[in-house]
C-alpha positions in Angstrom: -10.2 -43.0 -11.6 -12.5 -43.7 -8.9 -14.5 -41.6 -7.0 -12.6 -42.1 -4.1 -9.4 -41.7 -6.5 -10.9 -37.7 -7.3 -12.1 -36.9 -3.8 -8.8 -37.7 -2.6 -6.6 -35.5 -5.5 -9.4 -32.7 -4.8 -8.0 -32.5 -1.4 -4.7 -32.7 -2.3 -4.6 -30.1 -5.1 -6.4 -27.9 -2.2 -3.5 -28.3 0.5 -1.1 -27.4 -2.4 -3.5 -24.4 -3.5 -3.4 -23.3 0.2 0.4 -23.9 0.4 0.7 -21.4 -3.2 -1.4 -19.1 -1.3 0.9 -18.5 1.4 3.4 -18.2 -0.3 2.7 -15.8 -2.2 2.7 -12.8 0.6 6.0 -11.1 -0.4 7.4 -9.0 1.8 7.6 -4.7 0.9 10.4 -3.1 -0.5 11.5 0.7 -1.4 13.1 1.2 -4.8 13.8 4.2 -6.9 11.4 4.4 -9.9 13.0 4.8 -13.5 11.4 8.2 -13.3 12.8 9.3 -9.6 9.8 8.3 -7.5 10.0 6.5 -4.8 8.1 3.5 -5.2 6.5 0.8 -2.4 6.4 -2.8 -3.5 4.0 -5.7 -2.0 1.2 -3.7 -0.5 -1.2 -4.7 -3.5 -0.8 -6.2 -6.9 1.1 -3.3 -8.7 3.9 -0.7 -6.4 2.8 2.6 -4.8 4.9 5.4 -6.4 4.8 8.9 -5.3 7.3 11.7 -5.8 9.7 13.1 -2.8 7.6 15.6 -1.8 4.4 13.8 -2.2 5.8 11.4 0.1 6.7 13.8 2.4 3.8 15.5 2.6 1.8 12.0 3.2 3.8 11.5 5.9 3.0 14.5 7.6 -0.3 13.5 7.9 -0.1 10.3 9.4 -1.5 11.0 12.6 -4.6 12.4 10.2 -4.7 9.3 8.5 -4.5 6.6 11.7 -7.5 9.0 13.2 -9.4 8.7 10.5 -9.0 4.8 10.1 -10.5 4.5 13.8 -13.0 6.8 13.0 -14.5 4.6 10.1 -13.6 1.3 11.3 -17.0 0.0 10.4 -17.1 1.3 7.4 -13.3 0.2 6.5 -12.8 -3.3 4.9 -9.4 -5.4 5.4 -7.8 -7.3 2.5 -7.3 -11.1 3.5 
């Protein structure tokens, strides 16, 4: 192969890579763990399970958690 031959597979094998990469975004999902949790798919590499009332008790504090967020903005990283 020439060098022209590799530069040019480089950037195809880097269009594909990008193309895998947005693919892979999947989009959330609720399910009912084997143990009776209720478990969050797609936020991260492995589901968020909490019980009922663990759950429930998060979600009481969600106006808690959104201040908090704006409150250490600086400090907070994103995932890209």
């Amino acid at each position: 192969m020439s060098e022209q031959d590799l530069k040019e597979e480089l950037e195809r094998l880097k269009a594909e890579n990008e193309v895998l990469k947005a693919k892979t975004t999947r989009a959330t999902s609720i399910r009912v763990s084997e143990k009776g949790g209720v478990s969050v798919y797609g936020l991260g590499r492995f589901p968020v399970t909490l019980y009922k009332e663990q759950w429930l008790k998060l979600l009481e504090m969600v106006d808690q958690i959104k201040a908090f967020i704006v409150e250490n903005e600086g400090k907070l990283k994103t995932k890209d």
